[in-house]
Residue, then its C-alpha position, 0 to 999 in steps of 0.5 A: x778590251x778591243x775599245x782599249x786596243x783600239x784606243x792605243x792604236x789610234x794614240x800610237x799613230x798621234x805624235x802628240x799622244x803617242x807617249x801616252x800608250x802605256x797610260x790607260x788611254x779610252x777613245x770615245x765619241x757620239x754619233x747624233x743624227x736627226x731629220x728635222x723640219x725648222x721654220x725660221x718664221x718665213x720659210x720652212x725646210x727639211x734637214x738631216x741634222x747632225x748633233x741636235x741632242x748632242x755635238x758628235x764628237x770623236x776624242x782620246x781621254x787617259x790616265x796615269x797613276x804617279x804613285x802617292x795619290x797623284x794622278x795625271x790625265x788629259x782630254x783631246x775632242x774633235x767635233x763631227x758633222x755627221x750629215x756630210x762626214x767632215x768636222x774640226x781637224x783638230x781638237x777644239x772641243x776640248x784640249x787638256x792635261x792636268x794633274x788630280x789629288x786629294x787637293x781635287x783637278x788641276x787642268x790647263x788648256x781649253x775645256x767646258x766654263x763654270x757657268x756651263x756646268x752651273x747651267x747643264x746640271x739645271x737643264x732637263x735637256x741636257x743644253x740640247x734639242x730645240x731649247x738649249x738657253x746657253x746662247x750666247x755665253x762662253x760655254x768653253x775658254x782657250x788658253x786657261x787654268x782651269x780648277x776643280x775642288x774635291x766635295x766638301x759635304x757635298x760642296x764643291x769649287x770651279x775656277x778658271x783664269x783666262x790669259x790674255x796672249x796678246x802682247x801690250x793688251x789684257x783685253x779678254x783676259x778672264x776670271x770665272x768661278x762656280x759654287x756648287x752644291x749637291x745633297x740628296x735630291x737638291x742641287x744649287x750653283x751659281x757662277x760667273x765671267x769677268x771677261x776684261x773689257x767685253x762683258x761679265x756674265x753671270x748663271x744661277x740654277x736651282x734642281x729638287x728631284x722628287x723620285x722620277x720626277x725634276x723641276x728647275x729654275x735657272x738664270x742668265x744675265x750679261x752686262x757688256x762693257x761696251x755698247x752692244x746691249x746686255x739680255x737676261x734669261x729665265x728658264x724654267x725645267x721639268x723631267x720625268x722618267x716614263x718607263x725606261x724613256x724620259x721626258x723633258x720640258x723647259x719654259x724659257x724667256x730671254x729679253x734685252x736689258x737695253x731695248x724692248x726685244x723679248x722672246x718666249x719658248x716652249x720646248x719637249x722632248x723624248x728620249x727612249x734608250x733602245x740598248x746601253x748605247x743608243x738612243x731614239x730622241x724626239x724634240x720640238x721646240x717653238x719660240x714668240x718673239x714680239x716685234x723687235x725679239x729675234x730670238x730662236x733657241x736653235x733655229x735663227x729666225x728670219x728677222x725680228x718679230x717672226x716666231x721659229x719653230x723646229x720638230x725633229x726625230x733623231x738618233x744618238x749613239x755613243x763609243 
């Protein structure tokens, strides 16, 4: 009760949302702090880290039932810098309102891409920590349609078309799709960008649970349409349930199609829950690069060749 006051107080002193206050209207967020130690290859250093498990983020999220199955809804998420207080003054995260029904979610302005959903349900880690392998790739588009199917027998269908909005130009102007599947303890999707005149890029992940127990596999290529070089990566993921904690691994590789520049990583990582809302969380994660990789996971390496490495003790709370 207090959460929803709250909430409609902060709508009410938002012009843009301020009409929203007789939908049901959450404000939510999460607090994520670390003290971690990175090593860029040639120097090592000390940080308060802000959002390492997950971005902290402050937003507004709503409803309304318009009768006949019909519903309205929108999303406005603003990112923190937790260690220094300052963060976005507007809602770059995420920035939507939509229509759902029977025919599933119909949404338009900026929110998460299908190959990020098609990577985040393989990774044990959740695309945080030290060894988030969506580096690099669109993770969210701006000025979009954005469609999301209702399950079919577990089945479901992403879409998204991207406008160009520059005049006498369809450079950047994209179309993304997703096929997922869930039954049970399988998971299974694959996904792609066409980004006109930049790049298509492309995701596939697998996930069979055994009780406690998860391993997965992903995939990530890009194709540029210009000259910079194109890379790939696979990753490998394990999670398990310890207690009431659970632990995660992934075993990542990530190399140019164009050149001979490689790099490997192992990363670990411990999550303990110490009431409904928050979380102690540990991660460590190392990277080898051969002598022309400059790949880091997180933590940018010094130059090419040099091997980062980060550990980190962190805690998350979420509103």
């Amino acid at each position: 009760m207090k959460k929803t006051l709250l909430a409609l107080a902060v709508a009410a002193a938002l012009p843009a949302v301020a009409q929203a206050q007789s939908s049901n209207v959450t404000l939510y967020g999460i607090i994520d702090l670390s003290i971690a130690n990175e090593d860029n290859g040639d120097d090592a250093e000390m940080f308060l880290k802000s959002g390492l498990r997950n971005g902290n983020r402050w937003g507004l999220k709503g409803s309304e039932d318009l009768g006949g199955g019909l519903s309205a809804f929108f999303n406005l998420e603003s990112s923190i810098s937790t260690d220094d207080g300052t963060g976005n003054d507007n809602f770059a995260r995420r920035s939507f309102v939509g229509l759902k029904g029977g025919f599933g979610e119909v949404y338009f302005g900026r929110d998460y891409t299908p190959i990020f959903w098609v990577s985040l349900a393989g990774d044990p880690q959740g695309l945080g920590k030290y060894g988030n392998w969506v580096v690099g790739y669109n993770v969210r588009f701006s000025n979009a349609i954005h469609y999301k199917s209702p399950s079919f027998g577990g089945l479901n269908v992403r879409g998204v078309y991207v406008f160009d909005e520059t005049r006498g130009s369809d450079a950047g102007q994209t179309f993304g799709l997703a096929v997922e599947y869930k039954g049970g303890p399988v998971y299974v999707g694959g996904a792609y960008h066409d980004i006109n005149d930049v790049e298509t890029e492309y995701a596939l992940t697998g996930k069979v649970s055994f009780g406690a127990a998860s391993v997965s596999l992903g995939y990530l290529r890009s194709d540029p349409d210009g000259p910079a070089d194109g890379d790939e990566t696979l990753q490998l993921g394990f999670g398990m349930d310890i207690g009431a904690g659970n632990l995660q691994a992934n075993v990542q590789q990530r190399k140019s199609k164009d050149s001979d520049a490689k790099g490997t990583s192992f990363s670990v990582g411990y999550d303990h829950p110490i009431s409904k809302r928050t979380m102690l969380y540990a991660s460590f994660g190392m990277v080898n690069n051969n002598s022309t990789g400059a790949f880091g996971w997180g933590i940018s390496p010094a130059g090419a060749g040099e091997d980062p490495r980060g550990i980190a003790l962190g805690l998350r709370h979420t509103f």
